[in-house]
PyMOL CGO cylinders between C-alpha atoms (Angstrom):
from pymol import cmd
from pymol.cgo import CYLINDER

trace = [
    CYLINDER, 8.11, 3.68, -6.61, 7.33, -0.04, -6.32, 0.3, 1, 1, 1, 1, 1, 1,
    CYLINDER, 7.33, -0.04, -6.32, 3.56, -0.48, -3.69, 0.3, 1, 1, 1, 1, 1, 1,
    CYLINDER, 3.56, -0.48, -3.69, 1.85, -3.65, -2.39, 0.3, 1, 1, 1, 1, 1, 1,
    CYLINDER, 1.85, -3.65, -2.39, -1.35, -4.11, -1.09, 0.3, 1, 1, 1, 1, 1, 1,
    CYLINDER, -1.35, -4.11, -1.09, -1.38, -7.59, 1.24, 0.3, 1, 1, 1, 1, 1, 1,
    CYLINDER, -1.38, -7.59, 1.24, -3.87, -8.92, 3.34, 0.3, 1, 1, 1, 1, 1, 1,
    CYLINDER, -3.87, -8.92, 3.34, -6.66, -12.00, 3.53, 0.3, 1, 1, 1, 1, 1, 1,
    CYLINDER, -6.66, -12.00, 3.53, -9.15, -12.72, 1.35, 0.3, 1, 1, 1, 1, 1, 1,
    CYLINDER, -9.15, -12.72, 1.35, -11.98, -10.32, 1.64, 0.3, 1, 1, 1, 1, 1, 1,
    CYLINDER, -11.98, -10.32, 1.64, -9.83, -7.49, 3.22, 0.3, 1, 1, 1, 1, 1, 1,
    CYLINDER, -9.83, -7.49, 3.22, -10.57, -4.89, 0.91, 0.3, 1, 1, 1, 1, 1, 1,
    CYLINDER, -10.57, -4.89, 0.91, -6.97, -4.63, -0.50, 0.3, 1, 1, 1, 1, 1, 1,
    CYLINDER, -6.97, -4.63, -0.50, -7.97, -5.00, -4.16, 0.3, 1, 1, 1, 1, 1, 1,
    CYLINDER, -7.97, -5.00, -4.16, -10.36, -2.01, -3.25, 0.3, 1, 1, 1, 1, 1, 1,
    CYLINDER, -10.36, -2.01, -3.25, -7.71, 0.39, -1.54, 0.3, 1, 1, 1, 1, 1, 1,
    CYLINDER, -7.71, 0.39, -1.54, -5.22, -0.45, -4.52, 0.3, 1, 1, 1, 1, 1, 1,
    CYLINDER, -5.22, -0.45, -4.52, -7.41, 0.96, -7.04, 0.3, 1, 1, 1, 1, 1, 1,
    CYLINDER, -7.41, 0.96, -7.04, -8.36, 4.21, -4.75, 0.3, 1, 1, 1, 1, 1, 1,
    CYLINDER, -8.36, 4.21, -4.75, -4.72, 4.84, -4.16, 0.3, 1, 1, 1, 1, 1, 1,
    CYLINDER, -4.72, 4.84, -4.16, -3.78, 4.63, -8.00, 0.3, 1, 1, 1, 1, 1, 1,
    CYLINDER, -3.78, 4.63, -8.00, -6.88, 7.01, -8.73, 0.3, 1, 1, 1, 1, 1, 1,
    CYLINDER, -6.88, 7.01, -8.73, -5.88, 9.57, -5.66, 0.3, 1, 1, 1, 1, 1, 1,
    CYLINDER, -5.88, 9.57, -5.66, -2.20, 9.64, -7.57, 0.3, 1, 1, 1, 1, 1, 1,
    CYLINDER, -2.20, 9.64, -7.57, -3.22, 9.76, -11.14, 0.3, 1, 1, 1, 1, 1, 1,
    CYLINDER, -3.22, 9.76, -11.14, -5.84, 12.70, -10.16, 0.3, 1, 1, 1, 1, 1, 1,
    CYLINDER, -5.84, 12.70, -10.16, -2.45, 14.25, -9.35, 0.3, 1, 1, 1, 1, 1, 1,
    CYLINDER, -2.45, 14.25, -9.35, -0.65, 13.58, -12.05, 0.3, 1, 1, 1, 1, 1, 1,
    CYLINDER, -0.65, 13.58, -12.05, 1.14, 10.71, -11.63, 0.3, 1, 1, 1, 1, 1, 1,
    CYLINDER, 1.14, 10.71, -11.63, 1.84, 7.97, -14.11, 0.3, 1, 1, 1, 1, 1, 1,
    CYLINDER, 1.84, 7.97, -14.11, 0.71, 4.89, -12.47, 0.3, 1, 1, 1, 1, 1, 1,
    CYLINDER, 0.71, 4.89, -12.47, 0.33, 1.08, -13.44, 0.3, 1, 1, 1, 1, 1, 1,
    CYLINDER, 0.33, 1.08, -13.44, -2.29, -0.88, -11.41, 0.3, 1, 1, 1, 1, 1, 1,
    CYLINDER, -2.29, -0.88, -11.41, -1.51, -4.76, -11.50, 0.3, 1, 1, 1, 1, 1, 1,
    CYLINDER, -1.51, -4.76, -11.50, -1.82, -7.52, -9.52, 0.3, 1, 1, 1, 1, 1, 1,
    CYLINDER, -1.82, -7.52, -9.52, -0.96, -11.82, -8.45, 0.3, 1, 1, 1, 1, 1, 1,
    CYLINDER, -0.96, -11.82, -8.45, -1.48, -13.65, -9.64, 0.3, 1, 1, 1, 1, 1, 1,
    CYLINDER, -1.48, -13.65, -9.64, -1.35, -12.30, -12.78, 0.3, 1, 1, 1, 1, 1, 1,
    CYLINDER, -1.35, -12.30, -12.78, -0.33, -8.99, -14.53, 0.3, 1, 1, 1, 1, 1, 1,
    CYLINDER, -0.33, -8.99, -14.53, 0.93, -10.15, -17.78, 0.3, 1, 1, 1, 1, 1, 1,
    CYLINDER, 0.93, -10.15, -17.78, -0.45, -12.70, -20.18, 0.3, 1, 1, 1, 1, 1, 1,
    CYLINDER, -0.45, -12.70, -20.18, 1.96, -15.55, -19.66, 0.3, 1, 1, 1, 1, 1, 1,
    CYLINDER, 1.96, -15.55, -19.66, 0.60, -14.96, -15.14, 0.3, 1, 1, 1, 1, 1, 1,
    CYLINDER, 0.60, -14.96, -15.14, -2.83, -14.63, -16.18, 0.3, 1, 1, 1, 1, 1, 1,
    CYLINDER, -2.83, -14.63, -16.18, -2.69, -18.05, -17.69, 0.3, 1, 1, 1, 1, 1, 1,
    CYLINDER, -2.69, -18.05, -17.69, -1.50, -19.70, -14.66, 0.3, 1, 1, 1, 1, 1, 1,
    CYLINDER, -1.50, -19.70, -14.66, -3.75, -17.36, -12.61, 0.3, 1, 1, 1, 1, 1, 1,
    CYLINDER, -3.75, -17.36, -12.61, -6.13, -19.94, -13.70, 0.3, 1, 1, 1, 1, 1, 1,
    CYLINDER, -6.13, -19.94, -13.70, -4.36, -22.92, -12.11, 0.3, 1, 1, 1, 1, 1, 1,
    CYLINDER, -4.36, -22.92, -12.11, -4.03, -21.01, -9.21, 0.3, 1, 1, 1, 1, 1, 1,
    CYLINDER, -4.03, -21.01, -9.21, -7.29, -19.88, -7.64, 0.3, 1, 1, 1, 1, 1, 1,
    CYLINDER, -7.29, -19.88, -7.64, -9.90, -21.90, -9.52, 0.3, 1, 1, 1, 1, 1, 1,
    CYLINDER, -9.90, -21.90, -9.52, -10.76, -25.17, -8.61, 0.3, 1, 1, 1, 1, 1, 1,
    CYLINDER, -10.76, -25.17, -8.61, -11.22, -27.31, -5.38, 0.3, 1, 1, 1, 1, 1, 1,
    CYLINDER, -11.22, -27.31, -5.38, -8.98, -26.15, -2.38, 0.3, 1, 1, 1, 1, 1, 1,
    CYLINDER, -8.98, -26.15, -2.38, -6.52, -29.02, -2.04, 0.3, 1, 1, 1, 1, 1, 1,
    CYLINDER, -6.52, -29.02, -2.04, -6.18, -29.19, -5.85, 0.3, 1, 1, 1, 1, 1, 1,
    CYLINDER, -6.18, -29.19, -5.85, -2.19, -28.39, -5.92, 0.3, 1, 1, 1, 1, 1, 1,
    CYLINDER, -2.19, -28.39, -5.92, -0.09, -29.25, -2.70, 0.3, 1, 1, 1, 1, 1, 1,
    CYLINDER, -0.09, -29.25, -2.70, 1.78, -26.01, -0.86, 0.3, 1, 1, 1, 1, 1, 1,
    CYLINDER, 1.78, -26.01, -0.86, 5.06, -27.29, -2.87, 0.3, 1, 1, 1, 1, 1, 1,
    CYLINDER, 5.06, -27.29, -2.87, 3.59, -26.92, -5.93, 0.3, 1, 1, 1, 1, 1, 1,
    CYLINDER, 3.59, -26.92, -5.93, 1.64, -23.58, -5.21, 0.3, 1, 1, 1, 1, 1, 1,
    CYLINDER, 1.64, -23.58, -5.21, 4.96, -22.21, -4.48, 0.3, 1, 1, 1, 1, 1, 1,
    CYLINDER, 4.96, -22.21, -4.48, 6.47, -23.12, -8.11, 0.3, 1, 1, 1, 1, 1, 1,
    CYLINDER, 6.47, -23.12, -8.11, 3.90, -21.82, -9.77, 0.3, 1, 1, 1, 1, 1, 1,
    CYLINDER, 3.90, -21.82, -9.77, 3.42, -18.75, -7.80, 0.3, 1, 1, 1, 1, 1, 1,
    CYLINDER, 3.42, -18.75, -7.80, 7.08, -18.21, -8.53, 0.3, 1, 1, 1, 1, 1, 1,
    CYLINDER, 7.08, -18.21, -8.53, 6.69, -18.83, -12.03, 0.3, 1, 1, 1, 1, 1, 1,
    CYLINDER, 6.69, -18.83, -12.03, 3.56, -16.17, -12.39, 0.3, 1, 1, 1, 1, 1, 1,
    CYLINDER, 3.56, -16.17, -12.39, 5.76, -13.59, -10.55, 0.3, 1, 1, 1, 1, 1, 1,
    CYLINDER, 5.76, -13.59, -10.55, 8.79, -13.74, -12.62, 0.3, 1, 1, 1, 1, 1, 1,
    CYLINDER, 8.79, -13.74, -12.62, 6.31, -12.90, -15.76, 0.3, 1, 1, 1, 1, 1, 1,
    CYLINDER, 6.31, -12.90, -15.76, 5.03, -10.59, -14.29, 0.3, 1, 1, 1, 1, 1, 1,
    CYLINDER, 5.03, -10.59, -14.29, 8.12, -8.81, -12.83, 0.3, 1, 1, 1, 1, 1, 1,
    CYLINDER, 8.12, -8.81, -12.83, 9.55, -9.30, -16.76, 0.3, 1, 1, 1, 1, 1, 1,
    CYLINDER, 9.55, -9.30, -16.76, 6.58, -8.09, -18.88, 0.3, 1, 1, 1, 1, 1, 1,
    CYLINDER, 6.58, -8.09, -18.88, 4.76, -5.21, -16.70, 0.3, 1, 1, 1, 1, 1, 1,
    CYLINDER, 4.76, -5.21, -16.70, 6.62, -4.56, -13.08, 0.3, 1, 1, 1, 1, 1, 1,
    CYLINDER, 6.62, -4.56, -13.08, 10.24, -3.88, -14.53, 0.3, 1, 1, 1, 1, 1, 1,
    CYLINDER, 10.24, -3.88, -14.53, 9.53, -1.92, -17.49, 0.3, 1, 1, 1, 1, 1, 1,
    CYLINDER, 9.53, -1.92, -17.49, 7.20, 0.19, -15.39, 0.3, 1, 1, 1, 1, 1, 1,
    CYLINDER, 7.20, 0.19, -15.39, 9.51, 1.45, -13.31, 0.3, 1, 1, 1, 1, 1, 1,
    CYLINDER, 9.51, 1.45, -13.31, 12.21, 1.37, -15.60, 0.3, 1, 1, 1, 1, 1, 1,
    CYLINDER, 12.21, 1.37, -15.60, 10.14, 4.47, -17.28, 0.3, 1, 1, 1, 1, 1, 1,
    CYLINDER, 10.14, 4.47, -17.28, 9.61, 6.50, -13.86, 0.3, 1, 1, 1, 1, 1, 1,
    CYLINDER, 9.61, 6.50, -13.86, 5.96, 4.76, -13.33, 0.3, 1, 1, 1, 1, 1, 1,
    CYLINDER, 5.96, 4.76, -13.33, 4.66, 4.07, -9.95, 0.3, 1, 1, 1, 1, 1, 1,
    CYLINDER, 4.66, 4.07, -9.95, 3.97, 0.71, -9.65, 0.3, 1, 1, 1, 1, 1, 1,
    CYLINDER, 3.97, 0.71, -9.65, 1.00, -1.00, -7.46, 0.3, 1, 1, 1, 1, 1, 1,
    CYLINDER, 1.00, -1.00, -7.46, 0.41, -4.25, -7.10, 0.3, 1, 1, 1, 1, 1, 1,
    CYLINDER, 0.41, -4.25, -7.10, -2.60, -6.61, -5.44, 0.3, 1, 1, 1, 1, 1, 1,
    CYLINDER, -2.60, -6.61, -5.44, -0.30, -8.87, -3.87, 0.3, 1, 1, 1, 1, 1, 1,
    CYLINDER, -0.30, -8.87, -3.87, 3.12, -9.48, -4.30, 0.3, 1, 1, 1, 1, 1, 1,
    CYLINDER, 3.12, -9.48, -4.30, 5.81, -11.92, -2.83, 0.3, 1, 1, 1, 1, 1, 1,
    CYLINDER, 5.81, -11.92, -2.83, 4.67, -11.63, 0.72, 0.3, 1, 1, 1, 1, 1, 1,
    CYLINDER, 4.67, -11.63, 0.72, 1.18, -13.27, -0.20, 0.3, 1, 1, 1, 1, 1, 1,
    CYLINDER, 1.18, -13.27, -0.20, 3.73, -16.38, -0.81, 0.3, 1, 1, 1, 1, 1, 1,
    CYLINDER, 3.73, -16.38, -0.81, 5.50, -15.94, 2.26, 0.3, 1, 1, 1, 1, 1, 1,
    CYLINDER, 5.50, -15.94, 2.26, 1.99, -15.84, 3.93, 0.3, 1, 1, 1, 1, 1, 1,
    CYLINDER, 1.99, -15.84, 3.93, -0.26, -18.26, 2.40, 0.3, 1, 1, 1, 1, 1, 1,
    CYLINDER, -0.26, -18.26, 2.40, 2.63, -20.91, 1.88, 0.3, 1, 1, 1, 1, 1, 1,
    CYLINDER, 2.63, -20.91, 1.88, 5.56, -19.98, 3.90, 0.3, 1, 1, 1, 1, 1, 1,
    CYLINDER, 5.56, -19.98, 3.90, 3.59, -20.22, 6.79, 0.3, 1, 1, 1, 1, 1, 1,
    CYLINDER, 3.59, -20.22, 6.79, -0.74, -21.47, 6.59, 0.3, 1, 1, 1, 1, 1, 1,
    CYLINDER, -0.74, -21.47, 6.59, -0.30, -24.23, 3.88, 0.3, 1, 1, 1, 1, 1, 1,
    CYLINDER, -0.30, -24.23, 3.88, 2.53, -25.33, 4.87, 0.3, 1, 1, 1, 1, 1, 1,
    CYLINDER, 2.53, -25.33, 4.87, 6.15, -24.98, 6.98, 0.3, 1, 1, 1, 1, 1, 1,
    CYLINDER, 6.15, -24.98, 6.98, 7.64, -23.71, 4.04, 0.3, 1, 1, 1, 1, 1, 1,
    CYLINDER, 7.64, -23.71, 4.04, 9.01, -20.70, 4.69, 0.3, 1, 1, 1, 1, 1, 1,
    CYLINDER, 9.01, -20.70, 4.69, 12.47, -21.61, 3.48, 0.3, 1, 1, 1, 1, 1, 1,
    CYLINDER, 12.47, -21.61, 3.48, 11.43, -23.07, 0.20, 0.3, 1, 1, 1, 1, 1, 1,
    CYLINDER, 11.43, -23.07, 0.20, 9.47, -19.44, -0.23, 0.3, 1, 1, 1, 1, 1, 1,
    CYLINDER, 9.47, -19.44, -0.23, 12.53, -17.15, 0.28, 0.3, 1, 1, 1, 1, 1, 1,
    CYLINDER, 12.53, -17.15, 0.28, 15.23, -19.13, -1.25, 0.3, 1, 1, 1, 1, 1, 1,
    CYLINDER, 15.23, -19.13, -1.25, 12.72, -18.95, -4.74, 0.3, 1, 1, 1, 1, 1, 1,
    CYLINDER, 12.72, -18.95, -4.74, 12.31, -15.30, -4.18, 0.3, 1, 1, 1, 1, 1, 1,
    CYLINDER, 12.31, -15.30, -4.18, 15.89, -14.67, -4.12, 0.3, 1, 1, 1, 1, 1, 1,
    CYLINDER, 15.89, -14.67, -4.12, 16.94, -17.01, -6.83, 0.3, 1, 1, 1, 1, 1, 1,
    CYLINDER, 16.94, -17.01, -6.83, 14.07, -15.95, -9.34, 0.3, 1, 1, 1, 1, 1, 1,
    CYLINDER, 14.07, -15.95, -9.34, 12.74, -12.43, -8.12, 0.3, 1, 1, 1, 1, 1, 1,
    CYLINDER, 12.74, -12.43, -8.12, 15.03, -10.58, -5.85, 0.3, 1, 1, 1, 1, 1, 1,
    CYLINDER, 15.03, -10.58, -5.85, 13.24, -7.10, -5.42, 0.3, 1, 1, 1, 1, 1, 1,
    CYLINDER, 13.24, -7.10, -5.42, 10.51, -6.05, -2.78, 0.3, 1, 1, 1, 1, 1, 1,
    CYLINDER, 10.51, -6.05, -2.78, 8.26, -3.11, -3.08, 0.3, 1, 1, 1, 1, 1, 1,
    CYLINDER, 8.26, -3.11, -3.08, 9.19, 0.36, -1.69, 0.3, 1, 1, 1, 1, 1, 1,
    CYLINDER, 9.19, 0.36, -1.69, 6.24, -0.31, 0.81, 0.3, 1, 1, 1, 1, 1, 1,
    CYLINDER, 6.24, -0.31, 0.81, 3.53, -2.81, 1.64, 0.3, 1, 1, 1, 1, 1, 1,
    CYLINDER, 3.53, -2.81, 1.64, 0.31, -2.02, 2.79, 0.3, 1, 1, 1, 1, 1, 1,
    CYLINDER, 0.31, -2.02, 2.79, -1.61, -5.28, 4.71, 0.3, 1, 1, 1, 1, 1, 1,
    CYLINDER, -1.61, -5.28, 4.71, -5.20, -4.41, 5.25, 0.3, 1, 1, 1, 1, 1, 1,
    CYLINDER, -5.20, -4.41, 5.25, -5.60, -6.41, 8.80, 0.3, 1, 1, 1, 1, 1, 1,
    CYLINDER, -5.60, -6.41, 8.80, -9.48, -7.08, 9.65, 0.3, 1, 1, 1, 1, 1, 1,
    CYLINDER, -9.48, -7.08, 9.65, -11.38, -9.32, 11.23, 0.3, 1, 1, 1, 1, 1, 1,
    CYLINDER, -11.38, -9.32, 11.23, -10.97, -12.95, 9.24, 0.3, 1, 1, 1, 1, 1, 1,
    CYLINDER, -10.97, -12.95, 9.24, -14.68, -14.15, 9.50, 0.3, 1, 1, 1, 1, 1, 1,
    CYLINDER, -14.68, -14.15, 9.50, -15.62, -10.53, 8.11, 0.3, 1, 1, 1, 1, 1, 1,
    CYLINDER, -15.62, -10.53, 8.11, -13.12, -11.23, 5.11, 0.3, 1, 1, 1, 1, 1, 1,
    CYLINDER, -13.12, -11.23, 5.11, -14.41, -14.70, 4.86, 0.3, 1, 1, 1, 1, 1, 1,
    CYLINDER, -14.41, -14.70, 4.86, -18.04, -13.71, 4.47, 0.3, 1, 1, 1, 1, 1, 1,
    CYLINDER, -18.04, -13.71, 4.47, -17.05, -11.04, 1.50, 0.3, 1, 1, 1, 1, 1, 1,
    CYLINDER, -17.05, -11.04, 1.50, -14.75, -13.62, -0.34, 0.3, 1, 1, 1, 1, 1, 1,
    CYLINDER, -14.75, -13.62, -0.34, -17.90, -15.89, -0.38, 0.3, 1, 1, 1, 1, 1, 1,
    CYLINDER, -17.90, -15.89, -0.38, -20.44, -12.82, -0.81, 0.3, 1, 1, 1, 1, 1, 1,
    CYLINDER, -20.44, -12.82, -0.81, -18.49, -12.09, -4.12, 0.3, 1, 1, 1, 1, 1, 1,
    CYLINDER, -18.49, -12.09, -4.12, -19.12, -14.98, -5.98, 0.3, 1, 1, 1, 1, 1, 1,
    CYLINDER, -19.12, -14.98, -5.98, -17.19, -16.37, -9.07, 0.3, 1, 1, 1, 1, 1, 1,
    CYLINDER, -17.19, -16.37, -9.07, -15.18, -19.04, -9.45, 0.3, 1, 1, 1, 1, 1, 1,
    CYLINDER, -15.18, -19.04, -9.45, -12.08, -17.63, -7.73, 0.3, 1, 1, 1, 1, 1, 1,
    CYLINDER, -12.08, -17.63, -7.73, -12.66, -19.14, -4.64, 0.3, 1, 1, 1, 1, 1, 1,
    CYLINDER, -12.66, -19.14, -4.64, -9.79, -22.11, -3.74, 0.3, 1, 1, 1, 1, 1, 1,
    CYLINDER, -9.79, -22.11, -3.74, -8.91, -20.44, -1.31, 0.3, 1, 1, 1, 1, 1, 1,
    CYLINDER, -8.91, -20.44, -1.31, -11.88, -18.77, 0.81, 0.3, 1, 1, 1, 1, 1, 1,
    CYLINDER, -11.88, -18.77, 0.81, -13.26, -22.80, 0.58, 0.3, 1, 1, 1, 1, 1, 1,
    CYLINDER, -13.26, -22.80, 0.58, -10.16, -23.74, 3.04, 0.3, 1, 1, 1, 1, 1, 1,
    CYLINDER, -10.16, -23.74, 3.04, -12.55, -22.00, 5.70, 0.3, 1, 1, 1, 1, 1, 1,
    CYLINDER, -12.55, -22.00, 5.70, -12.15, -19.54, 8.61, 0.3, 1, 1, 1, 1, 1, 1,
    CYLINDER, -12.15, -19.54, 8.61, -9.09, -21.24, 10.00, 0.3, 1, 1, 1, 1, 1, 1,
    CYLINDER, -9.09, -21.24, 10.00, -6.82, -21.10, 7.13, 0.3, 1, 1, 1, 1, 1, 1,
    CYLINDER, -6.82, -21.10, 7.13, -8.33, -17.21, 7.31, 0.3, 1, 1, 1, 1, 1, 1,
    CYLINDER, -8.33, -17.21, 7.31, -7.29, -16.93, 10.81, 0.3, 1, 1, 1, 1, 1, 1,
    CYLINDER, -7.29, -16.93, 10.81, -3.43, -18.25, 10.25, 0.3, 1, 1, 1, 1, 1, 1,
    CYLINDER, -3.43, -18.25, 10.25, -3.19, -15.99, 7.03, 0.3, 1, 1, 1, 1, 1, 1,
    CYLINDER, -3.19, -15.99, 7.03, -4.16, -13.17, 9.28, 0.3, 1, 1, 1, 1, 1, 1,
    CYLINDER, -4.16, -13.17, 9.28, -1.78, -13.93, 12.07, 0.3, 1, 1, 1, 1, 1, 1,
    CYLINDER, -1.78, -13.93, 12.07, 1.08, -14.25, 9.29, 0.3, 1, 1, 1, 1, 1, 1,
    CYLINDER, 1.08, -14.25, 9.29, 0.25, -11.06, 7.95, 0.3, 1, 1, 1, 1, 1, 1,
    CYLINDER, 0.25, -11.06, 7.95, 0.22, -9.38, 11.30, 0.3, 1, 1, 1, 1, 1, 1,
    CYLINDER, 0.22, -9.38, 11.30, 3.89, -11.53, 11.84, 0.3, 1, 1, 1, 1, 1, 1,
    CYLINDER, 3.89, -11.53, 11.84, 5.11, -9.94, 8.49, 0.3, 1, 1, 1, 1, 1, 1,
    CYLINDER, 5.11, -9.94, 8.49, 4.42, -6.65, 9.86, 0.3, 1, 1, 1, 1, 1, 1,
    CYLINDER, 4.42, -6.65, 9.86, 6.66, -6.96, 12.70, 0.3, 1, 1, 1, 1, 1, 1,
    CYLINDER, 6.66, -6.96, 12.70, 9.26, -8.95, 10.37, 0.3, 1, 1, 1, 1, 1, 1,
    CYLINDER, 9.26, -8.95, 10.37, 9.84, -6.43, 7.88, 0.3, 1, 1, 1, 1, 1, 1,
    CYLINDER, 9.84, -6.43, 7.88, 8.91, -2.96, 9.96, 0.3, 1, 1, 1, 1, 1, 1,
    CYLINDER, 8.91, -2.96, 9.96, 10.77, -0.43, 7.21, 0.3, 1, 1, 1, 1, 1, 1,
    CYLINDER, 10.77, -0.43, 7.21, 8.76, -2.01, 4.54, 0.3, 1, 1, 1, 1, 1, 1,
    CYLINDER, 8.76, -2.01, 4.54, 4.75, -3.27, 5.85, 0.3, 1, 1, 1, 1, 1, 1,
    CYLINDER, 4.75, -3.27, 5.85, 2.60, -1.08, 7.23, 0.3, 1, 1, 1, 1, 1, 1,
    CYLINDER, 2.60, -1.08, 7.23, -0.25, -2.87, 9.09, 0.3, 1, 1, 1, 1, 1, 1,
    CYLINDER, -0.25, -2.87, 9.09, -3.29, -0.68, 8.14, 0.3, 1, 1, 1, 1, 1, 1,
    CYLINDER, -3.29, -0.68, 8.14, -6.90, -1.17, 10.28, 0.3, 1, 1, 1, 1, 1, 1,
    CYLINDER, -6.90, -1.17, 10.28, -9.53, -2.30, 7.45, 0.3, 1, 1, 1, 1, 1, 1,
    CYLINDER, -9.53, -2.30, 7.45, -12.25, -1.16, 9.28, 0.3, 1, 1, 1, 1, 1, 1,
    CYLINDER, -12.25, -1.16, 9.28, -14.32, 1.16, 8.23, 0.3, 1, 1, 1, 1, 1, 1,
    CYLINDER, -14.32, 1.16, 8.23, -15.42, 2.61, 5.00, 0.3, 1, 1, 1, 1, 1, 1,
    CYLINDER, -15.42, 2.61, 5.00, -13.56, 2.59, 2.28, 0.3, 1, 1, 1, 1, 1, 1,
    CYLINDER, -13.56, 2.59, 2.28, -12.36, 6.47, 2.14, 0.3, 1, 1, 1, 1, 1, 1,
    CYLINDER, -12.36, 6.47, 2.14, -11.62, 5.77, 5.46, 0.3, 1, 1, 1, 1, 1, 1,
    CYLINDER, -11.62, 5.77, 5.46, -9.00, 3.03, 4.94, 0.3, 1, 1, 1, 1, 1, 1,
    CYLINDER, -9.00, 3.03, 4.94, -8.30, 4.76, 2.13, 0.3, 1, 1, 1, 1, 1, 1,
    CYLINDER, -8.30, 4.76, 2.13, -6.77, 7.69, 4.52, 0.3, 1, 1, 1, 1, 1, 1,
    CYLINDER, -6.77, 7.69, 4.52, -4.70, 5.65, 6.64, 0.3, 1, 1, 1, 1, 1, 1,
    CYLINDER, -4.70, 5.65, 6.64, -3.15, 3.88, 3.72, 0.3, 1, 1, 1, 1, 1, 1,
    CYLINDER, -3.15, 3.88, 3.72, -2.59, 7.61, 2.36, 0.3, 1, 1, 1, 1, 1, 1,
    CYLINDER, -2.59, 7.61, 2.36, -1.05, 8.44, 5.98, 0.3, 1, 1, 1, 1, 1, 1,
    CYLINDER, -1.05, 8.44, 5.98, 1.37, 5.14, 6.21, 0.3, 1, 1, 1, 1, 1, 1,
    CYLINDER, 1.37, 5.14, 6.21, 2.90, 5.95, 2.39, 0.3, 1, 1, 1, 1, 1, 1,
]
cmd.load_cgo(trace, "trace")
């Protein structure tokens, strides 16, 4: 079984991906927890490109190429030969984070975004889980956490707001697939809803 977790920054998603893999390796399950960008050494590299630096540093064009280019790694080197072997796969963010952040808040490219998913990836996860909360609460953790991962949260509240409103849109696009799942709450909390949705 192939999982995402989607949602803005701050939403907790990275969080209720790791509770999820421990609730199904407490029972038993073999499980591989990855994420994007990144996931195998050749996406971690251009991880770096991606969410370091100052916020306009690659256009939405460009973001899109080397998004693609991370994926396709990582779907070659950890997400294929996972489930190839019976593992459950889950992955922090996964095509739809594309689809989101430049299909439809950077820029009108929607289009662009599919047509390199279907040329270079061509596979969605069994189910996606968006974490939907409030964007200025998402905002304010992003920039609570620190680091130097931050291109993004420094676009500001806005570009929050239209990734959350794409999100929500993705959940009405793709309604056997994305479950929209209210972040609110404590952790074990979310944690049970995301638990009832799969």
């Amino acid at each position: 079984m192939f999982l995402s977790f989607e949602g803005i920054d701050g939403s907790g998603k990275s969080t209720q991906a790791r509770l999820l893999a421990d609730a199904l390796r407490a029972e038993g399950r073999d499980v591989v927890l990855t994420r994007e960008p990144g996931g195998s050494a050749g996406a971690e590299e251009i991880r770096r490109l991606l969410v370091e630096g100052a916020g306009e540093r690659w256009s939405a064009e460009t973001e899109c190429l080397l998004f693609t280019a991370a994926r396709r790694d990582h779907l070659e080197r950890t997400i294929r030969p996972a489930l190839d072997a019976g593992r459950i796969v889950i992955t922090d963010r996964f095509a739809d984070s594309t689809r989101v952040y430049q299909g439809a808040a950077r820029g009108d490219l929607r289009t662009m975004v599919d047509q390199l998913h279907e040329l270079s990836i061509g596979v969605e996860p069994d189910r996606t889980f968006v974490i939907d909360i409030d964007p200025a609460v998402g905002l304010a953790r992003g920039q609570a956490r620190g680091g130097n991962e931050d291109r993004f949260e420094s676009l500001g509240l806005g570009f929050q707001e239209k990734l959350a409103a794409g999100f929500r849109a993705l959940s009405r696009e793709y309604p056997g697939r994305v479950r929209l799942i209210d972040g609110s709450g404590t952790p074990e909390q979310v944690a049970e809803r995301v638990r009832a949705a799969l």
